[in-house]
C-alpha positions in Angstrom: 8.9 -9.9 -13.4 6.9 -8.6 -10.8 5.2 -4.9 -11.4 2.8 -3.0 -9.5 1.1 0.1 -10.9 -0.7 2.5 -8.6 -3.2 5.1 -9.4 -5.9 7.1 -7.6 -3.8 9.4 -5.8 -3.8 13.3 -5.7 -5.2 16.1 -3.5 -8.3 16.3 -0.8 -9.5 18.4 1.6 -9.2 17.2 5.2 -12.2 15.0 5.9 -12.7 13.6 2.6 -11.9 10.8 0.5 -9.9 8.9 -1.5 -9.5 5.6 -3.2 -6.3 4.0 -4.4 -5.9 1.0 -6.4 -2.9 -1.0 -7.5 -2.7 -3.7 -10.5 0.0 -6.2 -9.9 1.4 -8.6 -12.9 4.2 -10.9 -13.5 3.6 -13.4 -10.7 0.4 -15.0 -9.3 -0.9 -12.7 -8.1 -3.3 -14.6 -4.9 0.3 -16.1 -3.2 1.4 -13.2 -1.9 0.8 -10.7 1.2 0.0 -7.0 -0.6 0.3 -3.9 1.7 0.2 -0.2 1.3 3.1 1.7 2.5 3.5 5.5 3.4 6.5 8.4 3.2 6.1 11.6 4.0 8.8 14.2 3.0 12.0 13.7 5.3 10.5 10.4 7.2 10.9 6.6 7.0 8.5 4.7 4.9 5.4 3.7 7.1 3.6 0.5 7.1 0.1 1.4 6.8 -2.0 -1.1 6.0 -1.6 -4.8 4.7 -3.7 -7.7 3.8 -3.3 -11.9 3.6 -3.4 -13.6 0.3 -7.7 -14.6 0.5 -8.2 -11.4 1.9 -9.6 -13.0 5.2 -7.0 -11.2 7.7 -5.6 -7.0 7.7 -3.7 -5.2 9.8 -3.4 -1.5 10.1 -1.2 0.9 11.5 -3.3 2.7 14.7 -3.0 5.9 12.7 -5.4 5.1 10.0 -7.4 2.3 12.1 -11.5 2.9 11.3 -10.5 5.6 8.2 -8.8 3.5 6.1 -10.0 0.0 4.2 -7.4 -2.6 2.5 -9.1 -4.8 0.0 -8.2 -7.8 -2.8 -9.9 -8.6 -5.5 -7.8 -11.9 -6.6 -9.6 -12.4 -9.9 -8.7 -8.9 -11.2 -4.7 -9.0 -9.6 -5.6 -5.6 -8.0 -5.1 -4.3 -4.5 -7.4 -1.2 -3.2 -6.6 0.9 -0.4 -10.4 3.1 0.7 -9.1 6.5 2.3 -12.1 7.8 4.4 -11.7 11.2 6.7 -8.4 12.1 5.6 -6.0 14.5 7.9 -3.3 16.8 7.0 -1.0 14.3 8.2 -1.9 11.7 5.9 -0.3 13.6 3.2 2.8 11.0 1.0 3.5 9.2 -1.3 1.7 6.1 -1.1 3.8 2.6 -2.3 1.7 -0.7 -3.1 3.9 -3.3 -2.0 3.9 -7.1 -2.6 5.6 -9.8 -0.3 8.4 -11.1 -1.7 12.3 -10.7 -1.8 13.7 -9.9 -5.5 16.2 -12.5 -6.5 17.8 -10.5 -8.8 18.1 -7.2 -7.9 20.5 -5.9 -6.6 20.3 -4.4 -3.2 16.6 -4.5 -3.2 14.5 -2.5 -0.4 13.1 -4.9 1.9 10.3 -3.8 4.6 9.4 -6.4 7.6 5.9 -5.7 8.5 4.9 -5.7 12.2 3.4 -9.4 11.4 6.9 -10.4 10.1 6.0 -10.4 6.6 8.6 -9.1 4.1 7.8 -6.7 1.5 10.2 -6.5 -1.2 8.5 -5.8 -4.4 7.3 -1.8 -4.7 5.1 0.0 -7.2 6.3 3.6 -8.0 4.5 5.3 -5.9 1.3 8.2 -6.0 1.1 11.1 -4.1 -2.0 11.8 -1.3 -1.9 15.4 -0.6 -4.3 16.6 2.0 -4.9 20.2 3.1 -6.5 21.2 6.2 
């Protein structure tokens, strides 16, 4: 069973930093597409940054283009999201996401990244909270 576990998240003042990290388990781990997702309060969840299985090709949203880094590190199953100059509007809850579409789950939330990849598997989330 796939499960992703963020952590890292929590509150910074505008301009500063942030790192958030997500350990993934239950599959192999290098065959899939990860991605971070945002939602902010009373919006639609936000594709924000996602990266290839070597780690050779991301893609960003234009929103966090030059502040934010996605990275892999295969051998340790962990995905990394680098938060650099943070704005007010950065503030959600952040959602580690793995390509994928659950076979046996229901209804299960399915995201189509702007590259066409599907995101179906979701970590539970940490809040960024950024004050101006």
């Amino acid at each position: 069973q796939v499960q992703l576990v963020e952590s890292g998240g929590g509150s910074v003042q505008a301009g500063g930093s942030l790192s958030l990290s997500c350990a993934a388990s239950g599959y192999t781990y290098s065959t899939k597409w990860m991605g971070w997702f945002r939602q902010a309060p009373g919006k639609g969840r936000e594709e924000v940054a996602i990266i290839n299985t070597d780690g050779t090709s991301t893609y960003y949203v234009d929103s966090v283009k030059g502040r934010f880094t996605i990275s892999r590190d295969n051998a340790k199953n962990t995905v990394y999201l680098e938060m650099n100059g943070v704005k007010p509007e950065d503030t959600a809850m952040y959602y580690c996401a793995a390509e994928g579409r659950p076979a046996n789950q229901g209804r299960p939330y399915l995201y189509k990244s702007a590259v066409g990849v599907i995101f179906g598997y979701w970590g539970q989330g940490t809040q960024v909270t950024v004050s101006s």
